[in-house]
Rosetta silent file (secondary structure, phi, psi, omega in degrees, C-alpha in Angstrom):
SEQUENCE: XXXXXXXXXXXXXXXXXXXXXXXXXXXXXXXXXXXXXXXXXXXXXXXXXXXXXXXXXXXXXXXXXXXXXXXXXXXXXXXXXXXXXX
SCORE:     score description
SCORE:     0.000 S_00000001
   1 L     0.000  120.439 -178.051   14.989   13.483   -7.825 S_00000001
   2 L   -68.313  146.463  141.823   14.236   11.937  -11.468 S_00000001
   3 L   -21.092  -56.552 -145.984   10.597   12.390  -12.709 S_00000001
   4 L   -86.046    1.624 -177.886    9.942    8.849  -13.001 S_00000001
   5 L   -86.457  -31.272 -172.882    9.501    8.215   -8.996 S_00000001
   6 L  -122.861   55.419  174.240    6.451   10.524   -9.118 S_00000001
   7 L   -90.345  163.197  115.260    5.145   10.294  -12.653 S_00000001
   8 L   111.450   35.061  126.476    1.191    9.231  -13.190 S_00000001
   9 L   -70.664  160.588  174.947    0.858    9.576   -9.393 S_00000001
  10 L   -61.163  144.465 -178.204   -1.798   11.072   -7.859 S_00000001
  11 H   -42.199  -59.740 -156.927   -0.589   15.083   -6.356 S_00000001
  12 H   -69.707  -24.270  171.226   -1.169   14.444   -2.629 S_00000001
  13 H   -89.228  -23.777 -173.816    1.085   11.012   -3.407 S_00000001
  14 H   -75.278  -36.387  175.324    3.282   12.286   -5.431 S_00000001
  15 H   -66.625  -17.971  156.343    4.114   14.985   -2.336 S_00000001
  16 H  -117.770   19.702  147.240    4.715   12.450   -0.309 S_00000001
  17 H   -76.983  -46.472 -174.379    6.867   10.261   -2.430 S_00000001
  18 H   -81.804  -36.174  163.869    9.362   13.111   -2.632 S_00000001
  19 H   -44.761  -62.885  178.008    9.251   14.069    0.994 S_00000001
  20 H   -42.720  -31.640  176.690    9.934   10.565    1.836 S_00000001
  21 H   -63.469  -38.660 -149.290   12.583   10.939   -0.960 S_00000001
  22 H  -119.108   18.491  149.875   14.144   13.638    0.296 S_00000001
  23 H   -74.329  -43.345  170.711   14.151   12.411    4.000 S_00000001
  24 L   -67.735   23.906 -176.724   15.798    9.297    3.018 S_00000001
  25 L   -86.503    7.574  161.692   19.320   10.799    2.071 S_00000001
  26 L   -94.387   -9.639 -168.633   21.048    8.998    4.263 S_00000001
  27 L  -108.528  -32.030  161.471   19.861    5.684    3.469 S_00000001
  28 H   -63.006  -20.646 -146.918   20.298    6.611   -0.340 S_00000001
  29 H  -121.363  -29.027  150.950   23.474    7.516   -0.259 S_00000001
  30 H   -84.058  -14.533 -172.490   24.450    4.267    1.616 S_00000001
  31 H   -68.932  -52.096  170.375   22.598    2.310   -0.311 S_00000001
  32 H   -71.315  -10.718  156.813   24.790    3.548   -3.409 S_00000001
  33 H   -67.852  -56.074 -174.725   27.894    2.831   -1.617 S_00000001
  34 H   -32.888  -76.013  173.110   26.601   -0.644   -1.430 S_00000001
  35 H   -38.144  -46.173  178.927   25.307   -0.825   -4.976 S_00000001
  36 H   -68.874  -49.676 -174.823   29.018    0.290   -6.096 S_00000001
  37 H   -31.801  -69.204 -161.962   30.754   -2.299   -3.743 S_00000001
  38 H   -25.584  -73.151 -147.724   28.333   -5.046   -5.948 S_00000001
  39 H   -66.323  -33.352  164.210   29.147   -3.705   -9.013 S_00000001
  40 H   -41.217  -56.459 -148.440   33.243   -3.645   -7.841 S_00000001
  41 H  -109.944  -25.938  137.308   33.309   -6.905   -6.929 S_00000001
  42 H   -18.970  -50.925  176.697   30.930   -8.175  -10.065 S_00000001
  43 H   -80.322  -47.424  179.786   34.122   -6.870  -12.295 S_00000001
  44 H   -52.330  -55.585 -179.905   36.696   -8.129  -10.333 S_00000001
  45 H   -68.547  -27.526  159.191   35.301  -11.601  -10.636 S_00000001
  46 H   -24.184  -49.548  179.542   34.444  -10.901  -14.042 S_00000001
  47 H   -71.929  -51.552 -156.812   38.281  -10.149  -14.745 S_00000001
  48 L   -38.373  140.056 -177.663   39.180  -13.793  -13.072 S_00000001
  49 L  -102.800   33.753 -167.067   40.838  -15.951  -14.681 S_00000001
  50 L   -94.202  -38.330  171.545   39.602  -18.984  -13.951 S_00000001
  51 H   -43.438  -34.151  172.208   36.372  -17.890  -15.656 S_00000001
  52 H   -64.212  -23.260 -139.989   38.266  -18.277  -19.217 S_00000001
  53 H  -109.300   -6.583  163.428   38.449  -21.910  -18.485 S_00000001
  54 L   -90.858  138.130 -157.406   34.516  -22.017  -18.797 S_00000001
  55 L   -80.552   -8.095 -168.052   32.870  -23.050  -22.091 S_00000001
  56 L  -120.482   26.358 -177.932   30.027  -20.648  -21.035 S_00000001
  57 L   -60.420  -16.689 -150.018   32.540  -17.391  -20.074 S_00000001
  58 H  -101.292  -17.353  179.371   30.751  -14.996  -23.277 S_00000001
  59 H   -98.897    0.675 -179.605   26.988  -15.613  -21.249 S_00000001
  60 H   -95.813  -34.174 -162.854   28.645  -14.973  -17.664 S_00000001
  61 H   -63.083  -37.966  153.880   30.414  -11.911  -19.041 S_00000001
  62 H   -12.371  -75.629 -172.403   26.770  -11.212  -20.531 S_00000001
  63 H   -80.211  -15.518  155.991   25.563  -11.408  -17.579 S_00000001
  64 H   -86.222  -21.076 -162.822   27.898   -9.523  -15.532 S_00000001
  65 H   -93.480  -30.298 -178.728   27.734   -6.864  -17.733 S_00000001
  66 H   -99.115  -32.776 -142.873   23.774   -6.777  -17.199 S_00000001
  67 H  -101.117  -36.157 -174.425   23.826   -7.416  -13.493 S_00000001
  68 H   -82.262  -48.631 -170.242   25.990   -4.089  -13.670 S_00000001
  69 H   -50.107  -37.696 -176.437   23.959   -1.982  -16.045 S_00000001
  70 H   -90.921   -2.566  145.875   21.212   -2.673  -13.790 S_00000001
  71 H   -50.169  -58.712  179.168   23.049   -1.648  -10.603 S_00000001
  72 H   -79.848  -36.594  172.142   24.181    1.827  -12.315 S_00000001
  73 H   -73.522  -17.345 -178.887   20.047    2.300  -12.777 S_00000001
  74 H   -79.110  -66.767  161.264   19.542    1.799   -9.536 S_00000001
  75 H   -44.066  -40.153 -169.600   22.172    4.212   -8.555 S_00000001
  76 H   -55.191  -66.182 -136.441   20.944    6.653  -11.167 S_00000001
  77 H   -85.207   -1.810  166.877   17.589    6.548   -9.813 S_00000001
  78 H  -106.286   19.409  159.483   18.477    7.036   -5.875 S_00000001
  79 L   -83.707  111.214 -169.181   20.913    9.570   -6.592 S_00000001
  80 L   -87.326   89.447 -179.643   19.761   13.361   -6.284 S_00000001
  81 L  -115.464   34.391  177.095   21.357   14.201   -9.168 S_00000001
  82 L  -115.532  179.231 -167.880   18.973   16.827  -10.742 S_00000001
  83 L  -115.449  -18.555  176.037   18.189   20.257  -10.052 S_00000001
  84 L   -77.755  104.586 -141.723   14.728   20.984   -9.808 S_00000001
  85 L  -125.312   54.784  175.800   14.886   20.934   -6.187 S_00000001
  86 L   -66.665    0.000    0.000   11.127   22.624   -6.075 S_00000001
């Protein structure tokens, strides 16, 4: 569980943000299948190549490219991928 879910909470909330966090692993861990499908199928259309034929392909790639970054934070941040497991 990253820091930033319980930082400048209060103790008694912050103890029950990470229970609830660490109750929820099933619903995190589909949720990041999901979040990968998105981001799958964001690049695949991304690749198409009907999209060259738009005068405005360098702000969609922009913008696919952001729609993903923020996808992969999302994932980061539901992901138990640290260790202090206290």
């Amino acid at each position: 569980m990253k820091v930033s879910w319980t930082k400048g909470l209060m103790k008694d909330v912050a103890v029950s943000v990470t229970q609830s966090y660490r109750e929820a692993l099933v619903t995190r861990k589909r949720l990041t299948v999901l979040l990968t499908d998105k981001i799958n199928a964001s690049q695949h259309s991304a690749r198409s190549k009907e999209g060259y034929e738009n005068p405005n392909w360098a702000y969609m790639q922009a913008d696919a490219k952001g729609y993903e970054r923020a996808m992969q934070e999302v994932i980061s941040l539901i992901n138990d991928d640290r260790v202090d497991k206290a």
